[in-house]
C-alpha positions as CSV (number, residue, x, y, z in Angstrom):
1,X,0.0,0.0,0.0
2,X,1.0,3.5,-0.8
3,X,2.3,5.1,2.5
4,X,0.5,8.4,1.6
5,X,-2.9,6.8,0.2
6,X,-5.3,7.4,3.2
7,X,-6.7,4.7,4.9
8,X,-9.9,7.0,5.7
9,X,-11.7,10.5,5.2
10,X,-13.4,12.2,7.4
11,X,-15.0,15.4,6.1
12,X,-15.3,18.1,8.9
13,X,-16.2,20.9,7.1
14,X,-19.0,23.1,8.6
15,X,-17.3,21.6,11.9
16,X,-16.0,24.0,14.7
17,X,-13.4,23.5,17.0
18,X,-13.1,21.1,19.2
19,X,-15.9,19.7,18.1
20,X,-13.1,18.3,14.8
21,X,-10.6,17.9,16.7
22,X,-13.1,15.6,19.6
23,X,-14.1,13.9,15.7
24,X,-10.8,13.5,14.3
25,X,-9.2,11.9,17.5
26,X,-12.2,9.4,17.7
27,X,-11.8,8.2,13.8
28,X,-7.8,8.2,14.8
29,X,-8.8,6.1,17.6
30,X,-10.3,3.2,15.4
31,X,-7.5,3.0,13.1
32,X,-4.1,1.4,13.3
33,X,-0.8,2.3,13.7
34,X,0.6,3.7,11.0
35,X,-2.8,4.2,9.2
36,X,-3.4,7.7,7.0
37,X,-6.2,9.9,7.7
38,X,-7.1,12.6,5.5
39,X,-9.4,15.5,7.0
40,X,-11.4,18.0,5.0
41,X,-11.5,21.2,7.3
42,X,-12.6,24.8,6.2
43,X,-10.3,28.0,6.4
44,X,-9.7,29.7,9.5
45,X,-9.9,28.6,12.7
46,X,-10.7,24.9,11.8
47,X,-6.8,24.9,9.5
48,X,-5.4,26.8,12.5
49,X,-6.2,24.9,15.5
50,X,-6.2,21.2,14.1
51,X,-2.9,20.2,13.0
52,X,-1.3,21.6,16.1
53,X,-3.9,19.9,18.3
54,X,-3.2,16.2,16.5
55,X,0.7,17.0,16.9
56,X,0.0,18.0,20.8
57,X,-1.5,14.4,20.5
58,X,1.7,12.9,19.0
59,X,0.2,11.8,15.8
60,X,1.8,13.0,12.7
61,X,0.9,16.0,10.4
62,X,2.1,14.7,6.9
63,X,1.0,17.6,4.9
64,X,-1.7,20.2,4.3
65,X,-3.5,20.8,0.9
66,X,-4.8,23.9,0.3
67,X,-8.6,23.4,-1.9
68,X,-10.0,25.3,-4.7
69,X,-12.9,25.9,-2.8
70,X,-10.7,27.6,0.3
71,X,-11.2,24.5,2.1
72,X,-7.9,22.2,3.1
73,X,-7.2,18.5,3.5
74,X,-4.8,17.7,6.2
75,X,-3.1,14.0,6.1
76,X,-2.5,12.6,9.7
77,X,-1.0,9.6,10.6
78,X,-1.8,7.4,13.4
79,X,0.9,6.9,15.8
């Protein structure tokens, strides 16, 4: 398997935080080690505050895409 094809995609858009981050942690929480998640999260406070709260975590922040719709997909993997 591709190390950066995502294992699962949750789509938090329209989601505040910590509401996402509560979300995200959860989905990371069924997964393995080692699994990809990609998260779909609007501008502003959503891009902000996630990645830094999933690093707090200890799970990795792979990359964040920027959308063409102002929206961003951020690639986490479960550690």
């Amino acid at each position: 398997m591709n190390s950066m094809l995502p294992c699962n995609t949750l789509d938090l858009r329209g989601t505040r935080h910590p509401i996402n981050f509560k979300r995200s942690t959860f989905e990371l929480g069924k997964m393995t080690c080692g699994e990809l998640l990609e998260i779909l999260l609007d501008d502003g406070e959503p891009i902000e505050n996630m990645p830094q709260s999933l690093a707090a975590e200890g799970h990795g922040v792979e990359g964040i895409e920027k959308l063409g719709d102002g929206g961003f997909i951020v690639f986490v993997r479960k550690v």
